[in-house]
C-alpha positions in Angstrom: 29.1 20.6 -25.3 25.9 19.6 -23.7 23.4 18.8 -26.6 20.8 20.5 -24.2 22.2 23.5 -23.8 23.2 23.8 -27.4 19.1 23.8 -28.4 17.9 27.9 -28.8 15.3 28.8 -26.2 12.2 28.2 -26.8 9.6 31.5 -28.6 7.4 33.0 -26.1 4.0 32.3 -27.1 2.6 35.0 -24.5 1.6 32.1 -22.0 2.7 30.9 -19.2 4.2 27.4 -19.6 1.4 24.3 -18.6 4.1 23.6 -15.6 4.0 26.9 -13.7 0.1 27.1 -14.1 -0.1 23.4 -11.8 3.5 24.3 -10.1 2.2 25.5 -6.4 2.7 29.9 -6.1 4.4 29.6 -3.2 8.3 29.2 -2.3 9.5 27.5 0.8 10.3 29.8 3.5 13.3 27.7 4.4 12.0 28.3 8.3 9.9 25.4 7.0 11.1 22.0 7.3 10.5 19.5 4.4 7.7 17.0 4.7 8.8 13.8 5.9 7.7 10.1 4.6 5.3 9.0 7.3 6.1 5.3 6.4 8.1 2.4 7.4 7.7 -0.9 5.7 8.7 -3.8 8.1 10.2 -6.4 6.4 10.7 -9.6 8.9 8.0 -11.6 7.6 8.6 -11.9 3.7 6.5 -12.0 1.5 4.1 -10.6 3.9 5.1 -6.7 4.6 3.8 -4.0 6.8 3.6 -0.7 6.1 3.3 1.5 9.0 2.6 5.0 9.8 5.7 6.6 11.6 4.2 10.6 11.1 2.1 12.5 13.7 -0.8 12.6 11.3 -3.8 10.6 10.1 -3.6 9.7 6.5 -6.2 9.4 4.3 -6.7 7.5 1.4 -4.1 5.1 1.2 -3.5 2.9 -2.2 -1.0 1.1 -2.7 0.3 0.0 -6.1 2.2 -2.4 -8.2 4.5 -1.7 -10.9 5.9 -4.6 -12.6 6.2 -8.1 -11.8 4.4 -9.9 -9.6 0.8 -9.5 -7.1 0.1 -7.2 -4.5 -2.5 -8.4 -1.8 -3.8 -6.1 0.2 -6.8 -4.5 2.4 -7.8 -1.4 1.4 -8.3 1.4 4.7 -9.5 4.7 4.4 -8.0 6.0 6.9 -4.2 5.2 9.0 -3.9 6.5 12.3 -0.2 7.0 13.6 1.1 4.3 15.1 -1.4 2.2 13.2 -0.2 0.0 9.9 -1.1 -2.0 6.9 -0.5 -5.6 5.9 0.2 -6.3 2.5 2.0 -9.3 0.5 3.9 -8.7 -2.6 4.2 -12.2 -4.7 6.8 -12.1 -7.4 9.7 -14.5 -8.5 12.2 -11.8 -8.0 11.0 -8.6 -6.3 14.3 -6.8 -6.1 14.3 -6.3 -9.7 10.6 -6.3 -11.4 8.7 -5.0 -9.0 7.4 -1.5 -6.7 5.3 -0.7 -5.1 3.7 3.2 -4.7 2.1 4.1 -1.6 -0.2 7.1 -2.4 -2.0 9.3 0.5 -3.5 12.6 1.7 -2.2 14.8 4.1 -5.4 16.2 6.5 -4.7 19.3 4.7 -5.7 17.8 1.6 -2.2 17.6 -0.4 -1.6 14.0 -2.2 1.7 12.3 -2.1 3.2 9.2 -3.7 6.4 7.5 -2.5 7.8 4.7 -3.8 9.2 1.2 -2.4 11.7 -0.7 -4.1 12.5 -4.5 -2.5 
């Protein structure tokens, strides 16, 4: 038995549940294709990375950010054209296992994504 599935379903308190309200109201067509990640990180130089922009579109507000060990050093653009990229260099004694780093952006219609980079 899955301890899960053994719990009773939740009472209806008349709402809707917190996650449909900020889930989007639309379904994929399936004649849509998925979103793909705009970004390649090039790796040749190490510790020094670059994170470049692979899609058609120009990204806006790029962070990046670093979970774990370590120190991310980097300059902070607005704005990455395609083609364009980013210089960053991650410091940490071993990267592979204490540290990612998440890439946040906007798409020009305005929706925010997060992807993250494992080393």
């Amino acid at each position: 038995m899955h301890p899960v599935s053994d719990l009773p379903p939740a009472a209806s308190t008349g709402r809707e549940p917190a996650s449909s309200r900020l889930a989007p109201r639309h379904t994929p067509s399936g004649d849509e294709p998925a979103y793909r990640v705009p970004w390649t990180i090039l790796r040749d130089d190490d510790p020094r990375f670059l994170l470049l922009n692979t899609g058609q579109e120009e990204l806006s507000s790029v962070h990046l950010l670093l979970t774990g060990e370590g120190r991310l050093l980097w300059t902070r653009p607005l704005r990455i054209r395609p083609g364009a990229c980013v210089a960053f260099v991650l410091r940490a004694d071993d990267p592979a296992r204490d540290s990612v780093v998440c890439v946040r952006w906007f798409r020009p219609n305005g929706e925010e994504y997060v992807w993250r980079v494992v080393f």
